[in-house]
C-alpha positions in Angstrom: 132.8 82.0 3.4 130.5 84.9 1.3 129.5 81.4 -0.8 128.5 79.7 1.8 126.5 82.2 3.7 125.2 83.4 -0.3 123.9 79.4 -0.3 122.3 79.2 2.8 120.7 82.3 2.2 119.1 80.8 -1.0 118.1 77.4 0.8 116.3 80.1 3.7 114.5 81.3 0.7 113.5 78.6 -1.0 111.2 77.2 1.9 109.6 80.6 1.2 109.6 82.4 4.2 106.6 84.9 5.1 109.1 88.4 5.3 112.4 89.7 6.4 112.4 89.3 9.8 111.3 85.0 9.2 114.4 84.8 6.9 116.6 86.1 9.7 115.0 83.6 11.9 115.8 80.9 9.0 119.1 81.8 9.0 119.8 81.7 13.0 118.1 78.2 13.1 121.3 77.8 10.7 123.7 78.4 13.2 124.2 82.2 11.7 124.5 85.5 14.6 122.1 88.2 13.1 123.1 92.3 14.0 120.1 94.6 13.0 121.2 98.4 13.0 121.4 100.6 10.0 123.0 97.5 8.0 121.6 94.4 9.0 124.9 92.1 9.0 125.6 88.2 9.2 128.5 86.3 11.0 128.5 82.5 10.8 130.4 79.9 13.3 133.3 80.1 11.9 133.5 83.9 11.7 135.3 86.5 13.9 133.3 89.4 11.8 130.0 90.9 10.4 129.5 90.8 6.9 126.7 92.9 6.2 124.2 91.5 3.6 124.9 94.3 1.2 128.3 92.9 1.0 127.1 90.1 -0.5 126.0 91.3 -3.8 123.6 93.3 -5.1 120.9 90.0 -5.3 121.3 89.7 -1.0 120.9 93.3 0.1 118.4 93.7 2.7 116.2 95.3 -0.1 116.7 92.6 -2.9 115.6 90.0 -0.2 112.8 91.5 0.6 111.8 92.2 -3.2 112.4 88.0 -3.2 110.5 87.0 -0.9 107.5 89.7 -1.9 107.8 88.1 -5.3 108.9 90.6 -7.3 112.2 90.0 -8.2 113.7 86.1 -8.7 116.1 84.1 -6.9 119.4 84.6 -7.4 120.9 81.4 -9.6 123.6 79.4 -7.8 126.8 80.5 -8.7 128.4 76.8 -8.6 131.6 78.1 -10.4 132.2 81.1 -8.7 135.1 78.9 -7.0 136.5 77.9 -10.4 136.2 81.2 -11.4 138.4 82.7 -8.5 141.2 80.0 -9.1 141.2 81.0 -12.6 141.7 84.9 -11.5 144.1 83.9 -8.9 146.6 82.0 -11.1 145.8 84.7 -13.8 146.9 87.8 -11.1 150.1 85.6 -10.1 151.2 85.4 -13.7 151.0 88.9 -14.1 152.7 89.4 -10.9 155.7 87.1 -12.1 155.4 89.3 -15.7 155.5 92.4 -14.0 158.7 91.6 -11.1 160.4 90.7 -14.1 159.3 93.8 -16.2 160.8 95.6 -13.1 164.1 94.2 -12.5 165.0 94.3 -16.1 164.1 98.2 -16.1 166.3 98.5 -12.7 168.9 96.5 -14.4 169.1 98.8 -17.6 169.2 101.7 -15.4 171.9 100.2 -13.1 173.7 99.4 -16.5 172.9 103.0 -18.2 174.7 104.4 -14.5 177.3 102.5 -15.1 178.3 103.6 -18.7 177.2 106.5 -17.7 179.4 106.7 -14.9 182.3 105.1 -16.7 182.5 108.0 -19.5 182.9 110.5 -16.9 185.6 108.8 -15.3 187.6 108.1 -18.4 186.5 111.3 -20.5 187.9 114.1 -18.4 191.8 114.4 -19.8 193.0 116.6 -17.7 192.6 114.1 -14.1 194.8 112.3 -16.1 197.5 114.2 -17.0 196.9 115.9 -13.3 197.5 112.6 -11.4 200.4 111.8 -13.4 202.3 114.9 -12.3 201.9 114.0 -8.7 
């Protein structure tokens, strides 16, 4: 959803609005709810929350934006494989998941195993149970 409010905040600014406050207007005529307070936030149709612009990255705080549209600073470029990008990270993290469940059951299973030698020596080392048991 951040990639598709981060797009349509682009296309707002690329019909070059006049300030701040005609951006926000840009972006209702979007379909976008706009909460000013100390963090001016965004929430989109399809939204239950907020996402204040900050949130967005450092090229859509409130301040960036305005630098934009003053002409001081650039538009942001598109990030078009932002998506790829995230798959890639995704099925990246879920192999190291696999890597590391494995890397964990093997360590419990060497320490169930050590217990059990362990555990075995004390049973069998201790002579005198043995001798003791036998005289009952």
């Amino acid at each position: 959803m951040r990639d598709v409010i981060r797009e349509d905040i682009l296309r707002c600014l690329e019909q070059k609005p006049e300030d701040f406050e005609v951006l926000l207007k840009l972006l209702q005529q979007e379909g976008y709810e706009i909460k000013r307070g100390k963090h001016t936030a965004i929430c989109g149709n399809e939204q239950k929350r907020f996402i204040r612009f900050r949130s967005l990255g450092e090229d859509y705080t409130e301040e960036n934006l305005k630098k934009i549209i003053a002409g001081e600073k650039e538009l942001p470029e598109k990030n078009e494989k932002a998506s790829d990008q995230k798959v890639v990270k995704s099925e990246k993290r879920k192999f190291d998941l696999v890597v590391d469940i494995q890397e964990r059951i093997n360590s419990k299973k060497n320490a169930r195993n050590n217990i059990r030698v362990f555990f075995c020596e004390m049973v069998q080392i201790p002579a005198h149970r043995t001798t003791h048991s036998a005289k009952n």
